[in-house]
N, C-alpha and C positions, 0 to 999 in steps of 0.2 A: 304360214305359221298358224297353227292350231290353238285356239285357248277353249276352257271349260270354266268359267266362274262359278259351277256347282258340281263340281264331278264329284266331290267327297260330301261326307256327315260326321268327321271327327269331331268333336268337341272338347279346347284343352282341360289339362288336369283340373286347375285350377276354377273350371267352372261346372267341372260334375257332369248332371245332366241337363242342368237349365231347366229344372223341377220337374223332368217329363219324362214320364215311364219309355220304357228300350222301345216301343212299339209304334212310336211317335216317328223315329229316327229310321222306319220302312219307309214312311210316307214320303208323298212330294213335297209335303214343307217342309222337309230336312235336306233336300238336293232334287237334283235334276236325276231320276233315275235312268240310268244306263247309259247317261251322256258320256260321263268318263272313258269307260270303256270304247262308244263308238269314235271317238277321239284318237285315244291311242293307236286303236287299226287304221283310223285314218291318214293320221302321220304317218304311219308305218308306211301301209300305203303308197302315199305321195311324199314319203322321204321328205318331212316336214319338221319342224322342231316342235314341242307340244308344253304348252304351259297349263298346268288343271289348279285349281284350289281344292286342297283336300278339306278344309272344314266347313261343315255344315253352313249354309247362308243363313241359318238361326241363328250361327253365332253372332256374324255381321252379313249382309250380301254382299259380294265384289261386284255386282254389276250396280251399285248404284255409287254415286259421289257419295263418301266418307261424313258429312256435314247433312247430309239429309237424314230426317226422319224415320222413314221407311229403310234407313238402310240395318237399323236393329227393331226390327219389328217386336211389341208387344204381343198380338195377336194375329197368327195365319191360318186361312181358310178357316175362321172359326178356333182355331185351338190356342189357349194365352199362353204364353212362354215366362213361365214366373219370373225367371234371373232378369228378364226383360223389362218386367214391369219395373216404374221411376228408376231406371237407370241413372247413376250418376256421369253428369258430362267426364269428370276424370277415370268411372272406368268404361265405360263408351269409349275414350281416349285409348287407354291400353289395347282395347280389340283393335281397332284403326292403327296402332305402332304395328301388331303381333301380329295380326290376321288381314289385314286390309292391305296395307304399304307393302310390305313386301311382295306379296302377287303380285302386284302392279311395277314393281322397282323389275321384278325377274321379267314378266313380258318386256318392260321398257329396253333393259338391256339386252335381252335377243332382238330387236328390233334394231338399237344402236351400232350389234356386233353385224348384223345382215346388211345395213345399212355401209359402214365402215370398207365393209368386205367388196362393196360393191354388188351388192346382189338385189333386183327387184322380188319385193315382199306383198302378198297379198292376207290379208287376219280372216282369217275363217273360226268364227264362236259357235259352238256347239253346244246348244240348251236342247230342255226336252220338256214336255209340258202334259199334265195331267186329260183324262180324257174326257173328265166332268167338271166341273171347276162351277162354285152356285148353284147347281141343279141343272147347269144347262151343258148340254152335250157339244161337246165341242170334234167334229165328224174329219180334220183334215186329215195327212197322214202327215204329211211337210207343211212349214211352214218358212218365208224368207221375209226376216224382219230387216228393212232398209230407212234411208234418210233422206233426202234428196238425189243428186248426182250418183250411181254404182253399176258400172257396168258389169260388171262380174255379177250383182245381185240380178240385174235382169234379165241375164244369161242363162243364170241359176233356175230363175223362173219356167223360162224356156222349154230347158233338159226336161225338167220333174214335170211339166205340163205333158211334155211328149211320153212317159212315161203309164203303159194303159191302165186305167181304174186308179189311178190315183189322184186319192184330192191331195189340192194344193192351196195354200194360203197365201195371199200379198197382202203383208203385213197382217196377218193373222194366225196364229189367237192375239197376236198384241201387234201392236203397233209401235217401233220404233220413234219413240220421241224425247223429250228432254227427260226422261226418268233413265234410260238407258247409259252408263256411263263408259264399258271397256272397250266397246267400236268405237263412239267417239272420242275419249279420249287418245285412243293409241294408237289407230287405223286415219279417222276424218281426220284428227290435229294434225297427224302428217304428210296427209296428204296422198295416203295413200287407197289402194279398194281395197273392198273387203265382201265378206259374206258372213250374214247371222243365222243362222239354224235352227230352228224350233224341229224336234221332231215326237209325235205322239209315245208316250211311255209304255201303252200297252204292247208297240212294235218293237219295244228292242228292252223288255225287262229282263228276258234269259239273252246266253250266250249267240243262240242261234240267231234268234233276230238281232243282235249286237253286229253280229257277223254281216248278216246281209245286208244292214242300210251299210254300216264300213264300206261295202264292199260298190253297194251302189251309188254312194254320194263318190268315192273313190271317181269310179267312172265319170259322172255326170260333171265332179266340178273340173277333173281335167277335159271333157267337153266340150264344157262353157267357156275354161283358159282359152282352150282353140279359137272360140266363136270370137272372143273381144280380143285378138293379136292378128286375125285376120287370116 
């Protein structure tokens, strides 16, 4: 199963633009660019089922728990989010009913009907991450954010390793840890593997590179299925 906790930057009616000019909503602190897309070919792909969030992570993030802080950010990479600033806890609440629970409710219940059906599930997330971030260059191409126990994650590592001239991150640019919410909750809680993905934006902002990592993670994570079933 495929998810995108940032593949979109809709923002609803009801809250305009979050005081921030159209120009705002190219950048990385509006979404994960080109995640989406490399998602969808990747399901295609691997005849996958694909959960994305269309709305901006300004508006809420889906990757973190509902109840934390940082999950409606005031200010990112520098830039303050006016609708943001003193939010009230009750409409902080609405984005969490409208924009938060539901992603979460729709992965859960592909996972339940997978589950039901008898079928083994592995959660493959697909982020993507800017290529400066503070001034400082951040040089990977991939990236496999894990948690303890994943054999699929270090499979993962594996493949992308074997692949020539490419850098490759463990656990970098970030580091899976308690800030992390859609692996853990709906992958680790059940017990199930998984894979996280960071992949650099400057690789897949147009179609073409969209196309080719699709095309190459395609390969690679049915690789890694092979390595960890024997």
């Amino acid at each position: 199963m495929i998810v995108c906790d940032h593949a979109g930057r809709a923002v609803p009616q009801t809250l305009g633009t979050l005081g921030l000019p159209a120009e705002a909503f190219e950048r990385h602190i509006a979404w994960d660019i080109g995640a989406g897309e490399v998602g969808l070919r990747l399901g295609r792909a691997l005849d996958a089922p694909v959960v994305q969030q269309r709305y901006s992570r300004l508006v809420i993030d889906c990757n973190r728990a509902p109840e934390r802080a940082d999950a409606i950010v005031a200010v990112s990479d520098g830039t303050e989010i006016p609708a943001n600033a003193a939010l009230s806890p009750a409409a902080a609440a609405v984005r969490v009913a409208e924009v938060h629970a539901p992603y979460h409710r729709r992965i859960a219940e592909v996972l339940d009907a997978r589950a039901a059906a008898g079928l083994s599930t592995v959660v493959v997330a697909i982020h993507s991450f800017t290529p400066w971030m503070n001034g400082v260059s951040r040089p990977w191409a991939y990236g496999v954010l894990h948690l303890g126990d994943s054999p699929l994650s270090a499979a993962m590592l594996a493949e992308l390793a074997s692949e020539p001239g490419l850098a490759v991150g463990d656990n970098e640019p970030y580091a899976m840890d308690g800030v992390d919410y859609t692996v853990p909750a709906h992958a680790i809680a059940r017990g199930l593997d998984y894979l996280e993905l960071e992949i650099r934006q400057d690789l897949i902002a147009d179609e073409a590179g969209q196309a080719a990592a699709a095309a190459r993670l395609a390969r690679l994570v049915t690789r890694a299925a092979a390595r960890i079933s024997g």
